[in-house]
N, C-alpha and C positions, 0 to 999 in steps of 0.2 A: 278536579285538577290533577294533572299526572307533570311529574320531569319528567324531561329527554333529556339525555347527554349528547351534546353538540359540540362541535370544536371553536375556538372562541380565539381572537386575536390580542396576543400581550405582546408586549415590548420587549424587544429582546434584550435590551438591559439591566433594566427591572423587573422586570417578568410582571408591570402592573396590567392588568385589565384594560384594554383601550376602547374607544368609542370612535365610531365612522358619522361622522357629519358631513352632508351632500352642500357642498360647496362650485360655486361657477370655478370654472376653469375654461384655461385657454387647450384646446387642441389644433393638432394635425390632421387633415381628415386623411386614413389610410383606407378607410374602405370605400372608397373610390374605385369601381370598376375597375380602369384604367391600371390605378397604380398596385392595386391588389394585384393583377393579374401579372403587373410586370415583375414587383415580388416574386412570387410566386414561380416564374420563367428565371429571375437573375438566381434564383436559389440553384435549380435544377443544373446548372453550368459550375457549381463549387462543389471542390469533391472532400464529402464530406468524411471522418476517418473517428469513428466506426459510421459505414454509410444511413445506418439504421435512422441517427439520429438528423441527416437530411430527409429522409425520405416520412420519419415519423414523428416524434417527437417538437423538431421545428418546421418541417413541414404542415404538419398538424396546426400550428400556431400561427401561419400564414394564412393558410385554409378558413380560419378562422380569425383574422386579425381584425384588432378595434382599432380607433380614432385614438390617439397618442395622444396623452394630458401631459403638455410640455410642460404646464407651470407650475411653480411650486409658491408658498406663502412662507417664504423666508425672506432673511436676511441678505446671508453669506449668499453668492451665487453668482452664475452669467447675468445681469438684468435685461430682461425680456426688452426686444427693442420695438417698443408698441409705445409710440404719444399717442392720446386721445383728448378730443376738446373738449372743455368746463364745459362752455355754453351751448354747441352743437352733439358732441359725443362722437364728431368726424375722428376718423382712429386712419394713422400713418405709420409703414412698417419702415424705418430708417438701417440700409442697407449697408453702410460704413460711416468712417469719422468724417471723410470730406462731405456728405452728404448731411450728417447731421451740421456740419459748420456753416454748409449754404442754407439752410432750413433755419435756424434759430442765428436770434439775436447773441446772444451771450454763451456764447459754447467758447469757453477758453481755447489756446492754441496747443493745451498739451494734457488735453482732456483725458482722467483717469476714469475708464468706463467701467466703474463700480462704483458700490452704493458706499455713502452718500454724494458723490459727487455728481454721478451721472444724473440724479434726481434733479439738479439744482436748474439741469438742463432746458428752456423749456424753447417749442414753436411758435409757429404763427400760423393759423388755422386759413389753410387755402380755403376753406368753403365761407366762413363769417368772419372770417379776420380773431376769432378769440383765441385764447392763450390755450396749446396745445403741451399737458407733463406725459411723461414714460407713465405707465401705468406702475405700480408696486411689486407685483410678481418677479421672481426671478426663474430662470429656466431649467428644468429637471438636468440632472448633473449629467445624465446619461446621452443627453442631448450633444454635451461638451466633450463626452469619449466617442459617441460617433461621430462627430466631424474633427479624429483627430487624424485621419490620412490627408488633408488639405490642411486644417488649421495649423497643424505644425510648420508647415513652410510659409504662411502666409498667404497663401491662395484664396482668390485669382488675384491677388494685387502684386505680387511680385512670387518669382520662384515657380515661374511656369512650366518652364522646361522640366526644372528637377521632380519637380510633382508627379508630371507624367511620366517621366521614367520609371518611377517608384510604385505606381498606381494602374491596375490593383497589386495587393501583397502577394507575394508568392504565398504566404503561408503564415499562420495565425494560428493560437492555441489558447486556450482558458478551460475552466469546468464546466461543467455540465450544466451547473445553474444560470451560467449568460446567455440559454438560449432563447432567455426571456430580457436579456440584459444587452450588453456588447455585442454579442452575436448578431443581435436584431438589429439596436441601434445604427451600426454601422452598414447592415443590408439596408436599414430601410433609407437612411440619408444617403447612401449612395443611388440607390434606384432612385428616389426624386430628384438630384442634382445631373447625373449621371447618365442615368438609366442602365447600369450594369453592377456585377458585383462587387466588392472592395476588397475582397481577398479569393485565392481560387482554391487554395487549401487550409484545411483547418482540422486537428488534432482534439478531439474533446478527450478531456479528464474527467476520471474519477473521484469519487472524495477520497479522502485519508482521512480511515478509521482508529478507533485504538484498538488493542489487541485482540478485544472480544467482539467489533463489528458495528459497535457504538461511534453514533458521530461526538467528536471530540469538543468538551465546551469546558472553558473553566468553571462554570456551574456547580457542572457534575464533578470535576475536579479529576477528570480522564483527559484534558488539555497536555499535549507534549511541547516543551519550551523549545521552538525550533534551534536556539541559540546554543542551549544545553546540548542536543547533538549533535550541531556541527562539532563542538568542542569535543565531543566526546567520541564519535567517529571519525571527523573530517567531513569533509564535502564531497570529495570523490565517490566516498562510500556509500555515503546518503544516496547522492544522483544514482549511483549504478543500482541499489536495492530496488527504485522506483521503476528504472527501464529493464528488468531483468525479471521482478517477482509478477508479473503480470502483465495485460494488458493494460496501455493508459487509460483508456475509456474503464476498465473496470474499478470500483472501488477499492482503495491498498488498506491493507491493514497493516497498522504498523509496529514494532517492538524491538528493543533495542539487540536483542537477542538474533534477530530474524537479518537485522543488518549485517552484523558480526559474521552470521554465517554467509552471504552475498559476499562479504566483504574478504574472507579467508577464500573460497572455492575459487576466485578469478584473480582479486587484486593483490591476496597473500601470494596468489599461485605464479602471478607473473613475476611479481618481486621477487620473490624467490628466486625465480630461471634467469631474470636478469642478474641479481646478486651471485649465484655460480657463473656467469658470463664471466662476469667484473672482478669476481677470486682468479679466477686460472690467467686470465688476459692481465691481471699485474703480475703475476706472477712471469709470464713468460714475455712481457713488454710489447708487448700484443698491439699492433697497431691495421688496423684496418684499411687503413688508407693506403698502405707501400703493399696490399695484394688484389687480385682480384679472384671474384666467383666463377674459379672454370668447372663451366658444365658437364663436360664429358669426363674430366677426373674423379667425379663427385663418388660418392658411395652409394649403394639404392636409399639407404636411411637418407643419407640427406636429399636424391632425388625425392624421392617420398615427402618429406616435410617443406621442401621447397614448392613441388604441386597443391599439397592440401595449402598452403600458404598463398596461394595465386587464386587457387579456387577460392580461398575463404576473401581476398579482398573482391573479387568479382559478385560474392554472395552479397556481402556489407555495403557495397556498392549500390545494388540495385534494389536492398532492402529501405536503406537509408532515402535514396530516391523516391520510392512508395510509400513513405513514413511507418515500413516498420520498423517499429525500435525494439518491441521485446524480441523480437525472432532474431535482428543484429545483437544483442546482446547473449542469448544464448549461444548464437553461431560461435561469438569472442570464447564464450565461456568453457566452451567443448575444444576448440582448438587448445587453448591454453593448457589445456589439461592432457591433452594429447601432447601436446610437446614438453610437456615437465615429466609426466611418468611414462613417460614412452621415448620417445625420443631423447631427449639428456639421459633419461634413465641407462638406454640403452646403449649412447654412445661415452659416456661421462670417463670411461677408461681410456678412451684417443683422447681426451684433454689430459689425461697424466702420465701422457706417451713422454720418455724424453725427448729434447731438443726441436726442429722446428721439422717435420717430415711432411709430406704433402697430405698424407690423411689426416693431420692435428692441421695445419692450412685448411682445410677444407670442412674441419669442423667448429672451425672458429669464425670462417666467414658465411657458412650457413647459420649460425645462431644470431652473427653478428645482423645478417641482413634480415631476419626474422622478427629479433628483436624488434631492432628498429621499424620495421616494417608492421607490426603488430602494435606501435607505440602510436605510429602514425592514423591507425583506422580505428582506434581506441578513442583517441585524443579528445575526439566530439561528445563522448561521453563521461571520461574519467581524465580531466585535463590537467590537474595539478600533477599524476603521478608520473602520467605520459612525457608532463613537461621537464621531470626533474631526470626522466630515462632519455629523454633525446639528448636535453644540455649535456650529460655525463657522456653518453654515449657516441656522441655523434659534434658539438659543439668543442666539445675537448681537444679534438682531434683535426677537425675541418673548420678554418678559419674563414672561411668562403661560405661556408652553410647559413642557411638562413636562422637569426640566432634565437627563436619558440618556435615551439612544432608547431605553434599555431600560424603558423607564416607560412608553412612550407604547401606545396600540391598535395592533394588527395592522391598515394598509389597507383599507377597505373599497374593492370595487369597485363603478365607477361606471360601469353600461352599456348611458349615453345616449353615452359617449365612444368604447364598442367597435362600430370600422364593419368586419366581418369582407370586405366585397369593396373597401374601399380596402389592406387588408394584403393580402389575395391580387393582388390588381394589383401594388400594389408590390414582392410577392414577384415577381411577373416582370418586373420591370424590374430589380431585382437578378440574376434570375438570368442575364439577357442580359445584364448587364454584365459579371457576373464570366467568364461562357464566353467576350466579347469580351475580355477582358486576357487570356484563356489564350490564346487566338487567334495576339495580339499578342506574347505573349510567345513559344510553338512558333516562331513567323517571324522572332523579332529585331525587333521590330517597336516603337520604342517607344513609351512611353502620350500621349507630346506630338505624335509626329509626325503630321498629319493621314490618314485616309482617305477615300479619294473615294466606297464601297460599302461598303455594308454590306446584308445579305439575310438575316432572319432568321424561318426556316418553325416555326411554332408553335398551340397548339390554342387559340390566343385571338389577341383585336387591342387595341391598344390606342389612346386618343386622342392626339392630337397634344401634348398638355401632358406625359404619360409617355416619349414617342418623343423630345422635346426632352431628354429628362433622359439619356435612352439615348446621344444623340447630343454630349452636351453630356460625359459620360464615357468616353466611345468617342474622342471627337475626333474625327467626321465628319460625313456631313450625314444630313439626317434617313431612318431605313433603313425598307427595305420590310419587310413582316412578310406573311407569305404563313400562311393556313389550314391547317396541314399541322404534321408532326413536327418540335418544337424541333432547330435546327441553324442556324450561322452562319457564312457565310463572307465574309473580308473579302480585299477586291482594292486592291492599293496603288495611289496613285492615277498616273497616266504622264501625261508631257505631250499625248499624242498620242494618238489611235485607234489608226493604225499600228502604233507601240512597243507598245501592248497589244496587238493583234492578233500582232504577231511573239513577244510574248512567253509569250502565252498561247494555244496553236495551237488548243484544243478546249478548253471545258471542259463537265463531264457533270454533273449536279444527281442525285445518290439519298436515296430518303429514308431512315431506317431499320429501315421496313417490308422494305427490299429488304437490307439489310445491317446486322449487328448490329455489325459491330468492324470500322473500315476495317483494322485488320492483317490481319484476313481477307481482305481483296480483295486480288486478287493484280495487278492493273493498278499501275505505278509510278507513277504522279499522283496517287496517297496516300501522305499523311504515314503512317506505322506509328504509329499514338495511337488509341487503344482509347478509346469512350464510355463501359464503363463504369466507368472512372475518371476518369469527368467532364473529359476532355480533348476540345474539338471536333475533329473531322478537318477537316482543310485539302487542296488541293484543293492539287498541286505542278505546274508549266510541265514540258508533255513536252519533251525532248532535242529 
């Protein structure tokens, strides 16, 4: 005699030991030529989102689908509508209530059709005249979630119209596990009623892990009390971690730590920029409604944040349409960030201009329409916070406004305001500034203290109003920009020729055509910092 270790069925409550007894049951026959195949065709027309799991996973289960054992031996349940005769064993399937009250003697007029009542129901046996009960069984519950796109309005006996309108769903989502569940149930009750699919798009999830990638059970006592974090993040924050850390289809892991930080980078970030809105605009009784956003006075900063601001609803737009949700979530999250340390950052001195002058005008209704406009394309995701920034923002002030964001139109974009080569400029003036504080920071070097050089080789030039912005965040004077491979190196500045001369014996310019990762070069006058983690290489005083 030898063991094998085998995997063996417990209960997921108790965790006892279960035993499988072959029992008659009632089926569906699904493998049916016919209806297999039409499966099979109504799958191929819903788009599946990650498509993998149309094409593998529940296609696979099509490919191979059984006979549907609708019945279950309970209690509680739909009761299976099957009389069959004592004396013959003639079996009739009773299609509605009028139908059973023509059929039987004693069917009360306000027949409760569960058990016991519906038991008590009985026929009259068309073939021998004998006494025809419902059999015992009642119907797999799943049977009850797939026919809930009709069952809910009462269909076909009334609510025809609206049925149809509604049918199929635009769009559907659950985990990954209903592709044996919901997912099917309602393809497969549709294709036999139908013959088409019941929804055309559908979002599959992942699980939600705990922090080390375990699935969550109170067993194990790694269960997270959903209740306990709403209270303790909110909701907004929760939702946004979900659409933001990942793909939905992939499995989340989750930690209360991991929220916090989702929840500062986007939701602290916007609060924030709206809360500086909302100080300066009491302050100067700031009313948005008695100006308007003239374009041609604007500054390039606010042209600038007004195109990326048109460009980014145009992106969220067609993301949201596609059902991407992490890619509109990061798009939100990038933007946001660009207008808190960039943009306010840069303009937050015309908010403390005195009095009312057209450039503080112009930077009060760029922020103002930003705001709001970034409250609006948010909203579907983070709706509580969105909804306490429009009321304040926008409700306060427009008596006429519709009074939740969640009432108002989706953004339109406006793109006489999208200027795609002042955002690619400005993208490189950002990007030279940030590889300048890396710079600065590799050296010790800090962001106030002045530099005297700055050299930065790159496949574009820019005009002297961008190089001022460079220079004006760098802290030095205005840098060279050579036609050549992005790279930057800054020389602190010495009192002397001399003193630099002794301190710097040689230095060598590469660009990196000639060298992909200064850790590679083996000469000691390189920092060990590798470009492609976006760290510049610096250029160290030989011995």
């Amino acid at each position: 005699k030898e063991k094998h270790m085998h995997s063996y069925p417990h209960c997921w409550r108790c965790d006892t030991p279960l035993i499988y007894y072959a029992r008659e049951s009632w089926f569906i026959k699904m493998t049916d030529p016919e209806v297999k195949a039409n499966l099979i065709a109504n799958n191929k027309t819903i788009n599946w989102i990650p498509e993998t799991i149309g094409t593998g996973r529940f296609g696979a289960w099509l490919e191979n689908v059984q006979d549907w054992g609708i019945s279950r031996n309970r209690y509680w349940g739909t009761p299976l509508n099957i009389w069959q005769c004592e004396d013959c064993g003639e079996m009739m399937s009773i299609g509605s209530i009028e139908e059973l009250k023509e059929k039987s003697d004693n069917c009360p007029d306000n027949i409760e059709l569960h058990r016991p009542y519906v038991d008590a129901v009985t026929c009259k046996c068309p073939k021998c005249q004998g006494t025809m009960k419902r059999v015992p069984e009642v119907i797999d519950c799943w049977f009850d979630s797939g026919s809930m796109p009709f069952a809910q309005h009462h269909y076909p006996f009334e609510n025809k119209e609206l049925f149809e309108q509604q049918f199929p769903a635009k769009f559907i989502s659950e985990a990954v596990d209903q592709t044996r569940g919901w997912f099917y149930s309602l393809l497969a009750i549709s294709t036999l009623l139908f013959n088409k699919a019941p929804y055309e798009n559908v979002i599959v999830l992942g699980h939600v892990q705990d922090a080390d990638g375990q699935k969550m059970s109170k067993s194990k006592g790694n269960a997270v009390d959903p209740f306990d974090a709403l209270q303790k993040h909110g909701a907004d924050a929760i939702r946004w971690y979900f659409y933001e850390n990942s793909a939905p289809w992939v499995p989340n892991r989750f930690k209360d730590e991991w929220v916090s930080e989702g929840q500062r980078k986007f939701m602290g970030t916007f609060w924030n920029t709206y809360a500086f809105f909302v100080l300066y605009a009491n302050i100067d009784d700031f009313d948005a409604t008695k100006y308007q956003l003239e374009y041609d006075k604007l500054s390039v900063m606010d042209k600038w944040l007004l195109s990326k601001l048109n460009s980014l609803v145009k992106v969220v737009d067609t993301n949201l349409e596609n059902y991407k949700i992490t890619e509109t979530a990061r798009a939100l999250e990038d933007f946001t960030d660009e207008l808190s340390n960039w943009y306010v950052r840069r303009s937050r001195e015309r908010f403390w201009a005195k009095g009312m002058e057209q450039d503080k005008i112009n930077a009060y209704m760029t922020l103002y329409t930003t705001l709001v406009t970034l409250a609006k394309i948010s909203a579907p995701m983070v709706p509580f916070m969105t909804e306490s920034i429009y009321r304040n923002l926008v409700c306060s002030i427009d008596k006429n406004a519709p009074i939740s964001i969640h009432l108002c139109d989706f953004p339109k974009v406006n793109e006489q305001f999208i200027d795609k080569k002042l955002e690619e400029t400005m993208d490189d003036v950002l990007d030279a500034v940030v590889i300048g504080r890396a710079c600065r920071n590799s050296t010790n070097i800090k962001n106030r203290q002045p530099i005297g050089k700055m050299f930065i080789k790159a496949d574009w030039k820019l005009d002297e109003f961008y190089t001022a912005i460079i220079a004006d965040e760098l802290t030095t004077s205005l840098p060279n920009i050579f036609n050549m491979l992005f790279i930057i190196v800054l020389l602190s500045i010495f009192p002397t020729t001399a003193e630099l001369n002794n301190s710097l014996k040689f230095i060598s310019l590469y660009t990196l055509e000639e060298y992909s990762c200064a850790s590679c070069i083996k000469e000691e006058m390189f920092n060990e910092l590798c470009w492609d983690c976006s760290i510049s290489c610096l250029f160290k005083t030989s011995d």
